[in-house]
C-alpha positions as CSV (number, residue, x, y, z in Angstrom):
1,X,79.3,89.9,112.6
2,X,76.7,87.7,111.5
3,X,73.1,89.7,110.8
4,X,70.7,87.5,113.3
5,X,67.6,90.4,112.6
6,X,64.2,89.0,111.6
7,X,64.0,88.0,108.2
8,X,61.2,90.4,107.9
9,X,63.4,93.6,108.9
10,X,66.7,92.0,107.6
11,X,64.4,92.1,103.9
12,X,63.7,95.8,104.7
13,X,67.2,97.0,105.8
14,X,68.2,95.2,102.6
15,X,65.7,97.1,100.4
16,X,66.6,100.1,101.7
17,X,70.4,99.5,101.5
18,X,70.0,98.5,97.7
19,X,67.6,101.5,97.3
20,X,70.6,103.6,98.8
21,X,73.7,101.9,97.0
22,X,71.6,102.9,93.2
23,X,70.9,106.7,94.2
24,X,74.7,107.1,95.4
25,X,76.0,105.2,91.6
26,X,73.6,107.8,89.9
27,X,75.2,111.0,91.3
28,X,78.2,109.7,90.6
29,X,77.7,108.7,87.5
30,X,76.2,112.4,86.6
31,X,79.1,114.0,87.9
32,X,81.4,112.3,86.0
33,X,79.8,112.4,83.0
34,X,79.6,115.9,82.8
35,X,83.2,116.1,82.7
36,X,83.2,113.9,79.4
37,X,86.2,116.0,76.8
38,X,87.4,118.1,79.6
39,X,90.9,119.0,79.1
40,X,94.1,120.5,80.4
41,X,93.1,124.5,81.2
42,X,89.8,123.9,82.1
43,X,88.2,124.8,85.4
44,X,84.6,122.3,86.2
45,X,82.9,121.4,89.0
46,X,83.7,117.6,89.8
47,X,87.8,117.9,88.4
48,X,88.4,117.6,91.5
49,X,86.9,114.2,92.2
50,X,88.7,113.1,89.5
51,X,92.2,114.2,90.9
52,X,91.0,112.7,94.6
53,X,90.3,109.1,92.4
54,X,93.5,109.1,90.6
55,X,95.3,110.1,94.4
56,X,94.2,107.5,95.7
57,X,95.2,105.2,93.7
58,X,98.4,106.3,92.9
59,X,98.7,108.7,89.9
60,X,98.1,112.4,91.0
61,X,100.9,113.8,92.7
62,X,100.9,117.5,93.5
63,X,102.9,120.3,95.0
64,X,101.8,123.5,96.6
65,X,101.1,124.8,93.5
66,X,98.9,122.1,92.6
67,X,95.7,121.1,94.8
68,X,92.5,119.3,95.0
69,X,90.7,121.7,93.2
70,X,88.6,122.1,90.2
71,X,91.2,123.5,87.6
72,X,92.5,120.9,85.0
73,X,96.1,121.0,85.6
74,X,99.4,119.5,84.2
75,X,99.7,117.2,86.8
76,X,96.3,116.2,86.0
77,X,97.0,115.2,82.5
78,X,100.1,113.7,83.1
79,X,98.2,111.0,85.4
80,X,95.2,110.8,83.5
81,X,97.7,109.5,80.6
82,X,99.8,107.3,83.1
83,X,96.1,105.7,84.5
84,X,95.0,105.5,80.8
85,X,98.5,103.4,79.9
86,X,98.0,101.5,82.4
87,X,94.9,100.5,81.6
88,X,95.8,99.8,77.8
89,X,92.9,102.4,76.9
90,X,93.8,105.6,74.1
91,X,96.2,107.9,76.0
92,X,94.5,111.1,75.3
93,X,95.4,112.5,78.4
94,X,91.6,113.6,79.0
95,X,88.8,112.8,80.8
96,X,87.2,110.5,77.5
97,X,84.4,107.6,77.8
98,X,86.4,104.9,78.2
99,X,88.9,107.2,81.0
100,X,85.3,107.4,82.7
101,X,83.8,103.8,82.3
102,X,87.7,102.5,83.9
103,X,86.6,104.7,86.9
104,X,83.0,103.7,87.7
105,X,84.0,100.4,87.6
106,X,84.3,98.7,91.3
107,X,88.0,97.5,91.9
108,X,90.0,96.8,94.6
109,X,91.1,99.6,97.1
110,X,95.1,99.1,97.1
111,X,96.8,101.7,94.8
112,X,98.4,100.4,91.3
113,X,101.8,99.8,91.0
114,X,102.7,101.5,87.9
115,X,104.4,98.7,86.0
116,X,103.5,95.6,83.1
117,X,102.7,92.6,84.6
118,X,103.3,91.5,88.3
119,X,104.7,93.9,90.5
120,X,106.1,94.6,93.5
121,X,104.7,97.4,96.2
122,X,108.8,98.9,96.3
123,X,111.0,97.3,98.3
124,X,109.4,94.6,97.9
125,X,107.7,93.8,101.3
126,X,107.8,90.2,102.5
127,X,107.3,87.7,105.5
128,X,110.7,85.9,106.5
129,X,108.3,83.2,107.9
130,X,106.7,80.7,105.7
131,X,104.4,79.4,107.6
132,X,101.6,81.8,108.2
133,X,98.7,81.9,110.8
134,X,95.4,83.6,109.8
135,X,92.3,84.4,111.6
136,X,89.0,85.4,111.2
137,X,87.7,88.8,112.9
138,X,84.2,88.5,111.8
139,X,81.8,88.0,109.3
140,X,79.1,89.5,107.2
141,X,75.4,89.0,106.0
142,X,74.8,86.0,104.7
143,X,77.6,84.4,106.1
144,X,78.9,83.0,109.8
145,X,82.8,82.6,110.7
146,X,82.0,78.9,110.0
147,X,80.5,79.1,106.7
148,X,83.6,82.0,105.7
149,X,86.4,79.5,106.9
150,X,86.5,77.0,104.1
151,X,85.8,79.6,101.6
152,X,89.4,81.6,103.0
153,X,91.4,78.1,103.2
154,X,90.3,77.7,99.9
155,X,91.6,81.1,98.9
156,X,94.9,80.4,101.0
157,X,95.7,77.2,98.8
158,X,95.5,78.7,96.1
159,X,99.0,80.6,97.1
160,X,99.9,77.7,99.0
161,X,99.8,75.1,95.9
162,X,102.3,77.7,93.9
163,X,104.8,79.1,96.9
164,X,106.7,77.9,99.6
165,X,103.8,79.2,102.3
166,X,101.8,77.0,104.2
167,X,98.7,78.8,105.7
168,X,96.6,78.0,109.1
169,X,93.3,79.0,110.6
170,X,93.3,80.0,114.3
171,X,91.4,81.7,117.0
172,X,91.2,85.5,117.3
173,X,92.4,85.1,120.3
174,X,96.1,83.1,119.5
175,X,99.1,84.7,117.8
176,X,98.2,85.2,114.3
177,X,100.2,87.1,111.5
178,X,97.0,87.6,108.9
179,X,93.4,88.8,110.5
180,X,90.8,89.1,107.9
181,X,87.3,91.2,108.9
182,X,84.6,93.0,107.3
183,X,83.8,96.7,108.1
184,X,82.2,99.9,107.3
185,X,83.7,102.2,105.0
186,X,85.0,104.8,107.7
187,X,86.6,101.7,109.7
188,X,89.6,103.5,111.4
189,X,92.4,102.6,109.4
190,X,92.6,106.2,107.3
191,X,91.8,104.1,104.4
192,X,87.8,104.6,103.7
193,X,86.8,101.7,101.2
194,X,84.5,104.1,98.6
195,X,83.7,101.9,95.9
196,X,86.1,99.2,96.6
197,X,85.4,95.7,97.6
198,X,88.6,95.3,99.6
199,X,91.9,96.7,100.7
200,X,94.9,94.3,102.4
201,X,98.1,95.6,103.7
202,X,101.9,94.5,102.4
203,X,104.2,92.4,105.1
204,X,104.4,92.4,107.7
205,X,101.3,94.4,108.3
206,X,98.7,91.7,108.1
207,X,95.5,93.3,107.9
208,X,92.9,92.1,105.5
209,X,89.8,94.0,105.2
210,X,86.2,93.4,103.3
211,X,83.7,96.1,102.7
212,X,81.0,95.1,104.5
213,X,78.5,97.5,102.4
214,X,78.9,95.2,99.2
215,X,76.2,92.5,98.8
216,X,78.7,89.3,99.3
217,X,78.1,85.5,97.9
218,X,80.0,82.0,97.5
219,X,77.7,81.2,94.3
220,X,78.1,84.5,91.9
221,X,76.7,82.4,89.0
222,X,73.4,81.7,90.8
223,X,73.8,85.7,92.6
224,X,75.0,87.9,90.1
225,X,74.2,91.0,91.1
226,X,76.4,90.1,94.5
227,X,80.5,89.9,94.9
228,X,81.9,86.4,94.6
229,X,84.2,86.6,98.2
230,X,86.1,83.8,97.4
231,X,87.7,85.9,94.4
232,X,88.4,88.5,96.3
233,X,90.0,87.1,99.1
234,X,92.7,85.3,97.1
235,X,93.6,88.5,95.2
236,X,93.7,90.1,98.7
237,X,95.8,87.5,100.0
238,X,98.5,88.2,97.3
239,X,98.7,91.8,98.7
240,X,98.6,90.4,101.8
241,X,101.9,88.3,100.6
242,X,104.1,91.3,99.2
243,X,102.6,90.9,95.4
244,X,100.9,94.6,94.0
245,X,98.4,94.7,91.1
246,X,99.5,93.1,87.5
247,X,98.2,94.9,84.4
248,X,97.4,91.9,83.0
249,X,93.2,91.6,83.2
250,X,92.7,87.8,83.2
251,X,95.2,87.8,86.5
252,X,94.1,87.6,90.0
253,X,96.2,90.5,90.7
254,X,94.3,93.2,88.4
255,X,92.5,95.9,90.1
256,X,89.0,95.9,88.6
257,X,86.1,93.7,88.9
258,X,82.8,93.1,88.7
259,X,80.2,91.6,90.6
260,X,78.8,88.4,89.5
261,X,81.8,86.9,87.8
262,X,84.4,84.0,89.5
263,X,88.3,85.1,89.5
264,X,89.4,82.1,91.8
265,X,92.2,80.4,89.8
266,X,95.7,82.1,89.5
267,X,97.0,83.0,86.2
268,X,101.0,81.8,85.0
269,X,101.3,85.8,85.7
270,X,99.9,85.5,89.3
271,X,102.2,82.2,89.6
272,X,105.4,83.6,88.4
273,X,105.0,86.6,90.3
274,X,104.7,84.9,94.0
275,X,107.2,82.5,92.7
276,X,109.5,85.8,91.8
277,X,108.9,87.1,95.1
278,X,109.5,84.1,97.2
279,X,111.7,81.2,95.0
280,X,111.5,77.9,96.5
């Protein structure tokens, strides 16, 4: 929902908020880097931050005999050298600089899907429909539902120009298969953003959500210390449309990104993989 508070306390809640968002990057920070070397045997306070990270995005998995806690386990090492393959970096299979710098870096909040290139979440998931309605929930600070549309149909075209889909805008209130809104971090969907700009859900689900705690902007050249949305919606629209993350870092579909930067145009990886998923 649009922010329609005096510009005088809209500039404090903002100060505030920035104020906020650099003491919570410190701690983490501190916490992490204190576990800089640690390895397999070793028991520190924060390991288990690290296994909750690499959980949620798909990489720890653990039994009974392995939990959330702070002892540096095999499971541990095993994902931290899956995560570290992924991501192309030196599979050491601890928790180095570059393991760290890959973590503190804002990304998307869908897990990775643990192959080269395009992927598929599984099965894969996809809409038997090609023609797809979408709608607008809300909006955020600095924008109104009306400035956001032509920034999303924007985003939708760029699937639309390379697939068989054709994408339009309706009401909240009419039948709709994609509804895109911006919420709080706790925002009743068990999936708490953290550090993540976004999360979408896989067909048929629909659900496109925004972190409504990041600073957000249509001009990231001219705003660089805010989140081009524009970018993020059209890699959340390819979730939204069955495709999972590529390991390929100039692709739409890779995890990680940074504020103040423009990802708008689909790569021949992002191309071939909607094209793989839905032939014409």
């Amino acid at each position: 929902m649009a922010d329609k508070l005096s510009t005088q306390l809209f500039g404090t809640f903002f100060l505030f908020f920035v104020l906020q968002l650099s003491v919570i990057k410190s701690v983490e920070l501190e916490s992490v880097q204190n576990l800089e070397q640690a390895q397999k045997g070793d028991t520190m306070n924060g390991v288990n931050q690290i296994k909750k990270y690499l959980k949620t995005y798909g990489y720890y998995h653990h039994d009974t005999k392995h939990t959330l806690d702070d002892q540096f386990d095999d499971p541990l090492e095993s994902a931290l050298k899956t995560y570290q393959e992924y991501l192309g970096i030196d599979v050491t299979g601890r928790i180095d600089s570059d393991t760290i710098q890959a973590m503190l870096t804002p990304r998307c909040g869908v897990p990775d899907g643990l192959v080269s290139n395009y992927s598929f979440p599984g099965a894969p998931y996809k809409w038997r429909t090609r023609n797809l309605a979408w709608s607008i929930r809300n909006s955020v600070t600095g924008f109104t539902e009306a400035t956001l549309s032509p920034i999303f149909a924007e985003a939708w075209k760029s699937w639309a120009d390379v697939s068989p889909f054709s994408f339009r805008e309706v009401k909240n209130n009419v039948r709709h298969e994609i509804d895109i809104g911006f919420f709080p971090n706790n925002h009743g969907d068990g999936n708490p953003f953290g550090r993540a700009f976004a999360h979408a859900y896989y067909p048929t689900d629909g659900r496109v959500h925004f972190n409504e705690n990041w600073n957000w902007t249509s001009n990231p050249t001219k705003e660089k210390s805010k989140v081009d949305v524009q970018s993020i919606a059209v890699h959340e629209f390819g979730h939204a449309l069955g495709l999972d993350h590529s390991s390929e870092k100039a692709a739409v579909m890779y995890a990680f990104f940074n504020p103040g930067i423009m990802k708008r145009d689909l790569t021949d990886d992002d191309k071939k993989g909607i094209k793989a998923l839905y032939p014409s």
